[in-house]
C-alpha positions as CSV (number, residue, x, y, z in Angstrom):
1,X,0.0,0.0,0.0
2,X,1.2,4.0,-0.8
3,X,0.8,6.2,1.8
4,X,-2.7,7.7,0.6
5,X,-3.8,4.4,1.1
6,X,-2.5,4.0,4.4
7,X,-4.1,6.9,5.6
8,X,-7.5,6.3,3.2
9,X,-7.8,3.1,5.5
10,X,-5.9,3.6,8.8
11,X,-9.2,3.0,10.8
12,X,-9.2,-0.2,9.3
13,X,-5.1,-0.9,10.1
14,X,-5.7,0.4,13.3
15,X,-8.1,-2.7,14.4
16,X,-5.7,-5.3,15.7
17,X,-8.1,-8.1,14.4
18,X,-7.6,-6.3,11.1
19,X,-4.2,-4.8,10.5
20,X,-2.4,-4.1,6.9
21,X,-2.9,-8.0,6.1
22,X,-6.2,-7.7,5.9
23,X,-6.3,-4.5,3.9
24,X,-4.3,-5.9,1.3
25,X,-6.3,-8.6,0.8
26,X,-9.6,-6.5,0.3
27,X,-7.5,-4.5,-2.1
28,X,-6.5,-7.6,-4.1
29,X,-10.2,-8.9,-4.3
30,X,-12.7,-8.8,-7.0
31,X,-16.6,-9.3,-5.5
32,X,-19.3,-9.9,-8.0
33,X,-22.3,-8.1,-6.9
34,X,-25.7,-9.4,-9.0
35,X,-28.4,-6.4,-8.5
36,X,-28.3,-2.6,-7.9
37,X,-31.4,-1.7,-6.5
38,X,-32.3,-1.9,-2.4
39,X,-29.6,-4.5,-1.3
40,X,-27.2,-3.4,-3.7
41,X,-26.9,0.3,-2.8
42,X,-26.0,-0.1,0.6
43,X,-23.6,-2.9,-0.1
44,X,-21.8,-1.6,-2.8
45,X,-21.4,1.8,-1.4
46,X,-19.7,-0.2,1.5
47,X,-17.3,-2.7,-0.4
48,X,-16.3,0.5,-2.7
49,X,-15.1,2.3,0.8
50,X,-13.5,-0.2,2.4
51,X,-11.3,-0.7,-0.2
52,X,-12.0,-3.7,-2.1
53,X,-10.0,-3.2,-5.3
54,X,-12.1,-4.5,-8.0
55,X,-16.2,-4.4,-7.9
56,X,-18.4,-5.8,-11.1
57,X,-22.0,-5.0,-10.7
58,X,-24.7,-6.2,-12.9
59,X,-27.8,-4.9,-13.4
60,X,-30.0,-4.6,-16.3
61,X,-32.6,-2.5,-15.3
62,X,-33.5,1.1,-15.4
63,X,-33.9,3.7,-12.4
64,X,-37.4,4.6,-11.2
65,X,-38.3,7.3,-9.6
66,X,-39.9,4.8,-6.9
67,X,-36.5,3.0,-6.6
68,X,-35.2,6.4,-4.3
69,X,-36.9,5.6,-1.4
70,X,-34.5,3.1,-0.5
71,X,-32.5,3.0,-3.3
72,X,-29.6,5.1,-1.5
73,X,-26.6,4.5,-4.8
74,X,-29.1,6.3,-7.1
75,X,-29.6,10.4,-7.8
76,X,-32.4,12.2,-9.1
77,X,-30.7,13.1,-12.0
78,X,-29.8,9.3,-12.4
79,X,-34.2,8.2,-12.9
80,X,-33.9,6.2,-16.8
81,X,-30.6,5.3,-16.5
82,X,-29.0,2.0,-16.2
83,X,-28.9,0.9,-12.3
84,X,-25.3,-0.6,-13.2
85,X,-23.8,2.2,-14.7
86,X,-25.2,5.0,-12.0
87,X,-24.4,2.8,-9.3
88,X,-20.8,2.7,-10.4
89,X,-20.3,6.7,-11.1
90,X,-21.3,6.8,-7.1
91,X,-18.8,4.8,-6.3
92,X,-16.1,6.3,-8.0
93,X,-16.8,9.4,-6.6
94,X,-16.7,7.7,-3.3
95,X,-13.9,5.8,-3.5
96,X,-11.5,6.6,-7.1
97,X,-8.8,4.0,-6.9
98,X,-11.4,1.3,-6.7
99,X,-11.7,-0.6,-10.3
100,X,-15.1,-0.6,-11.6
101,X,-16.8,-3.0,-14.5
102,X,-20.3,-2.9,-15.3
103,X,-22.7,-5.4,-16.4
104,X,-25.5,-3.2,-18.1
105,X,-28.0,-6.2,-18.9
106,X,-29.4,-9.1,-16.9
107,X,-26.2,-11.6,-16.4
108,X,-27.5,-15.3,-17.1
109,X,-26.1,-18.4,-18.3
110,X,-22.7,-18.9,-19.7
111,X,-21.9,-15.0,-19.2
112,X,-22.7,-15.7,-15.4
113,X,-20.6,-18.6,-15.2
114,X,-17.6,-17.0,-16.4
115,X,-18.5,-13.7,-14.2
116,X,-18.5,-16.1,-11.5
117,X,-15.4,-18.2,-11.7
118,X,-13.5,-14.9,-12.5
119,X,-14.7,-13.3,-8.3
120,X,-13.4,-14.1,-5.4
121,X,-16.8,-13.9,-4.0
122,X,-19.9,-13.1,-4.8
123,X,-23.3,-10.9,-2.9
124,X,-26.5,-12.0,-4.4
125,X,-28.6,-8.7,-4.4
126,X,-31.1,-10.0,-6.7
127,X,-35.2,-10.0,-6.2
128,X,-36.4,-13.1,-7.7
129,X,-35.8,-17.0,-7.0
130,X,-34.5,-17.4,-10.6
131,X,-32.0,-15.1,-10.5
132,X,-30.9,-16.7,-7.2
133,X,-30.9,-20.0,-8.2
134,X,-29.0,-19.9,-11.2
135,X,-26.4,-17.7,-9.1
136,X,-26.5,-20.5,-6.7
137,X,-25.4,-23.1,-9.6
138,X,-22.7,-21.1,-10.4
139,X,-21.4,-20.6,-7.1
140,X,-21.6,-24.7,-6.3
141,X,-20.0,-25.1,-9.7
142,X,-16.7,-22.8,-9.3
143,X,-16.8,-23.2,-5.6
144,X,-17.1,-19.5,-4.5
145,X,-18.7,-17.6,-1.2
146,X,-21.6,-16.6,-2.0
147,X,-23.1,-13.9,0.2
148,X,-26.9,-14.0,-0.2
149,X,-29.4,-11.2,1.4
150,X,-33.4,-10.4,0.9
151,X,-35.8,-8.0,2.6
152,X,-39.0,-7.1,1.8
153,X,-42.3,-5.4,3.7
154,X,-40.7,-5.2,7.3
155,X,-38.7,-8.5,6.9
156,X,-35.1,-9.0,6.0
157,X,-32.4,-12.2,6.0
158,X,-29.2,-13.0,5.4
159,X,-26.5,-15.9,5.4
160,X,-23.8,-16.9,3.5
161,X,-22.7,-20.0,1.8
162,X,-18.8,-20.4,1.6
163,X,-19.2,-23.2,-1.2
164,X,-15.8,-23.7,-0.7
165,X,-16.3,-25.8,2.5
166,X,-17.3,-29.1,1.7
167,X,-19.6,-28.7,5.1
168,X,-21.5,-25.5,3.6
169,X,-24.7,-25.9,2.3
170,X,-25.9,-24.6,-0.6
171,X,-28.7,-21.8,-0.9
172,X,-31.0,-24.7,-2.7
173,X,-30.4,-26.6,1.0
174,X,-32.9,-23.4,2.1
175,X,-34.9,-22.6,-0.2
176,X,-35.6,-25.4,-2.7
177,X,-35.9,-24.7,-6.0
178,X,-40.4,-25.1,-7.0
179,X,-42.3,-23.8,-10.1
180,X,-44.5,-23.1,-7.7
181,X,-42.6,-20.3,-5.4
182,X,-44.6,-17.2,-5.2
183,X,-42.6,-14.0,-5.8
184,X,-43.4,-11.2,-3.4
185,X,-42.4,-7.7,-5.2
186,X,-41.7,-4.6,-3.9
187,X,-43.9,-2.9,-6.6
188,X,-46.9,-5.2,-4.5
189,X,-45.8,-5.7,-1.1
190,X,-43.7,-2.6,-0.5
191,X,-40.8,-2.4,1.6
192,X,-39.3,-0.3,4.7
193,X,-36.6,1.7,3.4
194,X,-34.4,1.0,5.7
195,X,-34.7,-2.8,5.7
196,X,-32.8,-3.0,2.6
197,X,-30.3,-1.2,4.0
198,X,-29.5,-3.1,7.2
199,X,-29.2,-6.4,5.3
200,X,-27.5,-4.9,2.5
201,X,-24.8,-3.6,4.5
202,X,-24.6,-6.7,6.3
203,X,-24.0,-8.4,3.3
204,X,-20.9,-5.7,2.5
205,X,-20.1,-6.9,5.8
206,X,-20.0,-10.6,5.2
207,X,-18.3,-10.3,2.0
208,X,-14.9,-8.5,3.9
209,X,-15.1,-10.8,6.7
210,X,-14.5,-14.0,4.0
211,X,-12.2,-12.4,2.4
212,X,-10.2,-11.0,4.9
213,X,-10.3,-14.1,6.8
214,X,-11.1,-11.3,10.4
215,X,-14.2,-12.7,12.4
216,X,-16.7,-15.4,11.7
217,X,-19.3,-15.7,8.6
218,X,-22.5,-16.7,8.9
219,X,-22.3,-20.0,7.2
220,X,-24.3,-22.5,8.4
221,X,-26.9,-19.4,10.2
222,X,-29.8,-17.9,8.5
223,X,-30.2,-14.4,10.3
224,X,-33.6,-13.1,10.1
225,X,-34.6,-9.6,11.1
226,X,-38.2,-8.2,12.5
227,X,-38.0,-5.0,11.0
228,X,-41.2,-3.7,12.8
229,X,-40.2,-4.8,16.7
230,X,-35.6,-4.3,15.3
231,X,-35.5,-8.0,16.9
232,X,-33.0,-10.5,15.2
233,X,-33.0,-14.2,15.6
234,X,-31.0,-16.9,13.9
235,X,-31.4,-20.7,12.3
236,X,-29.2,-22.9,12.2
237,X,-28.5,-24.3,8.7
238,X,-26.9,-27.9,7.4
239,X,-25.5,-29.1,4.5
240,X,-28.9,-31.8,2.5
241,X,-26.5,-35.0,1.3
242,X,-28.9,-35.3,-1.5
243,X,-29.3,-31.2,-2.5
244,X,-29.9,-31.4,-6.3
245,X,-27.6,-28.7,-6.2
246,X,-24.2,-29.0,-4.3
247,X,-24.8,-32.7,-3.7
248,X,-21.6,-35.0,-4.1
249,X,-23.4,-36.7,-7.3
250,X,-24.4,-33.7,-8.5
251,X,-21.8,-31.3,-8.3
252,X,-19.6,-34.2,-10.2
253,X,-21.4,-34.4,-12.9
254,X,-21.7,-30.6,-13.5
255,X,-18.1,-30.6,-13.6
256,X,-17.4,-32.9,-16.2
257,X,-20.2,-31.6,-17.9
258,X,-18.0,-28.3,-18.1
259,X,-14.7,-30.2,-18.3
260,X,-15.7,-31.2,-21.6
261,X,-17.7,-27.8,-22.9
């Protein structure tokens, strides 16, 4: 590190848990963040001050002048313009040294697979089960932490799934995937702007605690948040044997699958 660094960061150095180490490290990371609206805002504004040194968000939607209730990346003068590409000019003005690629349409398939296998973790900001899912694949596939948050009405979770631990379960362990999972939208439901917030800079949170190595992730707890009486209690989670996902069967055969793409 120079010594604009040093100083940019010294309240981070000055933690003994912490220290230059661990500074290094977030400089030397690239987090994949998947969704700039509620989650994302808080959480990107967080990895992009701390330090980490290269941040791709993807996002292929539009801002809304609805989205700046809680939408806390996003300006005025940013409503019609991609959420990718406004979140990132907030972060660069936040934070100039930090390297940031944008994704500028909705990152699926082989696109996401190679997103994924290029980060050293990823934050699932998304807000609907197939977008989480198929992040969830691509995680199990590559073996990467995947940092997954959600909130909506007065209700917000988060965990993480460090799919590099053959112990972790995967996020299909919690939520199997069904054709039949109902979606709950903001647009419907609506959504305490705050919420999004609090578990979106939890999930900033997680994401420099894995890869720092400082503290202990929450793999293996779901925490859940009340956001109408600010109570928080956790679930323990375990690894399913026979997850179609990250199941020992399963997770070889994807793999030879790709071997031989």
């Amino acid at each position: 590190m120079n010594d604009e660094q040093l100083l940019r960061y010294s309240r981070h150095i000055l933690l003994k848990e912490f220290g230059v180490e661990a500074q290094e490290a977030l400089l030397a990371s690239t987090v994949l963040v998947i969704g700039a609206g509620g989650l994302g805002s808080a959480a990107l504004l967080y990895l992009a001050s701390a330090g980490v040194g290269t941040i791709v968000v993807a996002d292929g939607d539009q801002v809304d002048r609805t989205n700046l209730q809680r939408q806390i990346i996003h300006r005025e003068e940013a409503i019609g313009v991609n959420k990718a590409q406004s979140a990132a000019a907030t972060m660069k003005q936040i934070n100039g040294s930090c390297s940031v690629r944008t994704i500028s349409h909705r990152l699926e398939a082989a696109e996401l697979l190679a997103e994924v296998s290029k980060a050293d973790l990823v934050l699932d900001c998304s807000d609907n089960f197939a977008t989480r899912h198929a992040i969830n694949r691509a995680c199990v596939l590559h073996r990467k932490p995947l940092v997954s948050g959600a909130g909506i009405r007065f209700d917000g979770q988060i965990t993480s799934f460090d799919l590099r631990r053959d112990d972790s379960p995967c996020y299909h362990c919690l939520f199997p995937e069904s054709e039949s999972a109902e979606e709950e939208r903001c647009a419907i439901m609506g959504v305490f702007a705050p919420l999004v917030g609090i578990i979106g800079a939890m999930q900033a949170s997680e994401a420099i605690r894995i890869i720092t190595g400082v503290g202990e992730s929450l793999t293996g707890r779901l925490s859940i948040l009340d956001g109408l009486s600010q109570s928080w209690h956790q679930v323990r989670l375990t690894r399913d044997p026979d997850c179609a996902v990250c199941g020992s069967s399963q997770v070889h055969e994807w793999r030879l699958e790709h071997a031989h793409a």
